[in-house]
C-alpha positions as CSV (number, residue, x, y, z in Angstrom):
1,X,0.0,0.0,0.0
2,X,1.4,3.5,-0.9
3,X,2.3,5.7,1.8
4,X,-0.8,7.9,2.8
5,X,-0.5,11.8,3.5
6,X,0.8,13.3,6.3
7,X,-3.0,14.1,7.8
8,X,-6.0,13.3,6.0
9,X,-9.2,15.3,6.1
10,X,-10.0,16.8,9.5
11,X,-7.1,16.4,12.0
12,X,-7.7,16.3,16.0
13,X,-4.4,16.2,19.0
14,X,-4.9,13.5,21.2
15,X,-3.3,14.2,24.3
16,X,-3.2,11.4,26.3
17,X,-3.0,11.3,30.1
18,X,-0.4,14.0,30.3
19,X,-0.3,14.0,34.3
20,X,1.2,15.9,36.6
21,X,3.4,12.5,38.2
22,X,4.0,11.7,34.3
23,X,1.1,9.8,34.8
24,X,3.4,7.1,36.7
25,X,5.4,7.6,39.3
26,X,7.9,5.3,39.5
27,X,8.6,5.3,43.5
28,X,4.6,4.2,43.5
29,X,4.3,2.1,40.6
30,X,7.3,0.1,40.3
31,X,8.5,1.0,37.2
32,X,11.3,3.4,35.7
33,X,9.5,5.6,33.8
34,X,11.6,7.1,30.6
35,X,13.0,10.8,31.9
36,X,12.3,13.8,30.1
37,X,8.6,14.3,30.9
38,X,9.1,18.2,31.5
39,X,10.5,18.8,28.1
40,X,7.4,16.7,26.8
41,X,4.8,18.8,28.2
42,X,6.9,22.2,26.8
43,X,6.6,20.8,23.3
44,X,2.9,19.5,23.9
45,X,2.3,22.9,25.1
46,X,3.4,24.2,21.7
47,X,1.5,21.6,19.5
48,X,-1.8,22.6,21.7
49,X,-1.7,26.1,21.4
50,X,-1.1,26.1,17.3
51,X,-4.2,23.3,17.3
52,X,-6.2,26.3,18.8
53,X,-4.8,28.7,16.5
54,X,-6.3,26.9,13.9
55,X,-9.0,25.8,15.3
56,X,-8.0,22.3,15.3
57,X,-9.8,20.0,17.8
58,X,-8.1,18.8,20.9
59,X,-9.0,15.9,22.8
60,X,-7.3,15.9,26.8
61,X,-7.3,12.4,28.3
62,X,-6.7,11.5,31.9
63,X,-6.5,8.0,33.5
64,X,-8.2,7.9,36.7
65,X,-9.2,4.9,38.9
66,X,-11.2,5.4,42.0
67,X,-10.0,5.0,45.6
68,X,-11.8,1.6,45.7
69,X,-9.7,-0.6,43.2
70,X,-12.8,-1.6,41.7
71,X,-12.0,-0.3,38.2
72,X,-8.4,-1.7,38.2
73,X,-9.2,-4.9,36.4
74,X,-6.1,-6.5,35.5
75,X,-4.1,-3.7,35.1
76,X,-2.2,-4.2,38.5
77,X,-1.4,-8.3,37.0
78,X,1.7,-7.0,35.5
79,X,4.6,-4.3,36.0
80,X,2.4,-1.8,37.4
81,X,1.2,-0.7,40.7
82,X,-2.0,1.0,42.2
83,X,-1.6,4.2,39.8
84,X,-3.9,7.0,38.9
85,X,-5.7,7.2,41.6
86,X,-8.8,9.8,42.1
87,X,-7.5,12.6,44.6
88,X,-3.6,11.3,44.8
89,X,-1.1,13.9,43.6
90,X,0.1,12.7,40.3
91,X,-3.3,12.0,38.7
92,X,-4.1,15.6,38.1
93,X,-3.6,16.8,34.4
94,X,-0.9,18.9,33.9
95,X,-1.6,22.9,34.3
96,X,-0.7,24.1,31.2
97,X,-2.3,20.6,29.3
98,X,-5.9,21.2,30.1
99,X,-8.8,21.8,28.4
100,X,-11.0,24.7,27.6
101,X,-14.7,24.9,28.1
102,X,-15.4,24.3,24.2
103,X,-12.6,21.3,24.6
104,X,-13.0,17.7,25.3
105,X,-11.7,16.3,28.6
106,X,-12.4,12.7,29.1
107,X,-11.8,10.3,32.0
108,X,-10.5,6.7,31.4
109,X,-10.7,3.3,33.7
110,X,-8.6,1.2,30.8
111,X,-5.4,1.9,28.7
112,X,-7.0,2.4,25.4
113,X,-9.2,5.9,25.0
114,X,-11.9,4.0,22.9
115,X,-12.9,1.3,25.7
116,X,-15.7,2.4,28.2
117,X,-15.9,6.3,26.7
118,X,-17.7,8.1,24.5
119,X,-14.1,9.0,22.5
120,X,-15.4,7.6,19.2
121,X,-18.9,9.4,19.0
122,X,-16.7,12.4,20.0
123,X,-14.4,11.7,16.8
124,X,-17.4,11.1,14.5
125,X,-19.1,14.3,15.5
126,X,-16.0,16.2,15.1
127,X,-15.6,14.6,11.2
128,X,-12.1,13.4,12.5
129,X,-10.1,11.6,9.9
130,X,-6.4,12.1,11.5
131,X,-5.5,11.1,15.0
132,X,-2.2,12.8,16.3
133,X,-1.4,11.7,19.6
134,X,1.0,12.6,22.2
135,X,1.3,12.0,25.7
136,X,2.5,8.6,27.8
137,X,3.2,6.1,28.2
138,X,3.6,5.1,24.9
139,X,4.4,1.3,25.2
140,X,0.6,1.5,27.4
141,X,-1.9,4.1,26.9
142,X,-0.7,5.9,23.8
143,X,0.0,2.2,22.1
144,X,-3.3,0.8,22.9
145,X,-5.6,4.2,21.8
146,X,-3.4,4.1,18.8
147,X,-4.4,-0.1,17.7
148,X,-8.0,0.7,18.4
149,X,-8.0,3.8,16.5
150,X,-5.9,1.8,13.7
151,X,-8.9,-0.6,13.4
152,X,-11.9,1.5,13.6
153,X,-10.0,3.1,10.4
154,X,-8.8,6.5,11.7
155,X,-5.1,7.7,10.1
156,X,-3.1,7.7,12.8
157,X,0.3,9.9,13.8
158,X,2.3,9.6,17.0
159,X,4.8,12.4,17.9
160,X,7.8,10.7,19.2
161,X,9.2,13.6,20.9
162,X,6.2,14.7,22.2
163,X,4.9,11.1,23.8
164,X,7.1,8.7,26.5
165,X,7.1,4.9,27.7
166,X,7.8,3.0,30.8
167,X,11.3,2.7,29.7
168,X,13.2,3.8,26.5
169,X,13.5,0.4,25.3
170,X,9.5,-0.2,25.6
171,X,9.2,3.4,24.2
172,X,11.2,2.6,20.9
173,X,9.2,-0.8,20.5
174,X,5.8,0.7,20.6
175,X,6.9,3.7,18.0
176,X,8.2,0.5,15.5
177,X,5.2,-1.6,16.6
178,X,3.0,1.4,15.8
179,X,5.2,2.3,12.4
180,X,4.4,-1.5,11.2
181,X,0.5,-0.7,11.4
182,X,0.6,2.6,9.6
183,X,3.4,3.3,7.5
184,X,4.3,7.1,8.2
185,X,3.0,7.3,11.4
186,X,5.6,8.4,13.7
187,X,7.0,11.8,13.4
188,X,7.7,15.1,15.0
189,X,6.8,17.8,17.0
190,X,8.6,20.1,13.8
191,X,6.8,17.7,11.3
192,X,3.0,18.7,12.8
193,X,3.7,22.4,13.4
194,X,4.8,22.6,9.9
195,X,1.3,20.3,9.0
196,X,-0.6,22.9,11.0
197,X,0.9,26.0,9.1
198,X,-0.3,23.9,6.1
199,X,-3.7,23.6,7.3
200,X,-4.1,27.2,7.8
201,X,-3.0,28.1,4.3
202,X,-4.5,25.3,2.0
203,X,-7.2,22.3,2.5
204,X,-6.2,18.9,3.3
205,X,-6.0,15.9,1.5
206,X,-9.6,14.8,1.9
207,X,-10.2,11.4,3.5
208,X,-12.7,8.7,4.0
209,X,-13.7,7.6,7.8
210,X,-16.5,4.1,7.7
């Protein structure tokens, strides 16, 4: 199959769970969780604010379990520990990564944005054809959203520098993972800020959602 355009027909930013522990903190989950999450949210930060220049439609996620446990499922079977937890510093979004009134902020119990929300009737109301995504962790929650979204048929980007993993290693093997399902689908924070200049000056490549 020939390489599709950068974004096709209407583009929304995904940011996913972009928290203020990283949305893992290691000392409580057990995990190293990749460094750099500061530098992240700058250049998320960037990719927002030209989406609302341009009126492109942004999307905030935020992983949140309650107190209980009940909504854990078998997330806690693996590396991870408890994590996300409603009210437990860490789990709130990140100041300068939240939405506005006329944005969409939804909560999720599971990895992948599609399960248990209303994410997709969101994305068909919006016309969305292009999912770009940034956020963490991207071996988990970015990885996951992005397979779902792959198989309902959405074109699907992942910023690399803008999105991070449990560990570098995991990082780099979701970005490949995710590169085998959609060739062209990992770039850069430079690569979308130069798609969004190119929004506001000429139409997309129109594309077909079913």
């Amino acid at each position: 199959m020939p390489r599709q355009p950068f974004i096709v027909g209407r583009p929304v930013l995904v940011v996913v769970d972009m928290q203020t522990g990283g949305g893992m903190l290691a000392e409580d989950v057990g995990i190293d969780v990749m460094p750099g999450h500061s530098d992240r949210v700058r250049r998320c930060e960037l990719l927002v604010r030209a989406a609302r220049d341009r009126d492109i439609p942004v999307v905030f996620f935020q992983e949140v379990h309650r107190p209980s446990g009940i909504d854990f499922g078998r997330e806690l079977d693996g590396a991870e520990g408890v994590h996300c937890v409603e009210g437990v510093a860490g789990t709130e979004l990140e100041p300068s990564l939240r939405p506005l009134d006329t944005e969409f902020h939804i909560v999720k119990r599971r990895y992948s944005g599609f399960i248990g929300t209303d994410f997709e009737i969101v994305l068909r109301g919006l016309g969305a054809s292009t999912l770009i995504l940034v956020g963490g962790l991207t071996d988990v929650c970015v990885h996951y959203t992005f397979a779902d979204a792959h198989q309902r048929d959405f074109y699907v980007r992942v910023v690399a520098d803008c999105v991070g993993g449990s560990s570098l290693a995991r990082h780099e093997a979701a970005l490949d993972a995710m590169e085998y399902l959609q060739a062209g689908a990992i770039c850069d924070s430079a690569a979308v800020l130069c798609a969004f200049d190119s929004q506001s000056r000429t139409t997309l490549t129109e594309g077909t959602v079913r």
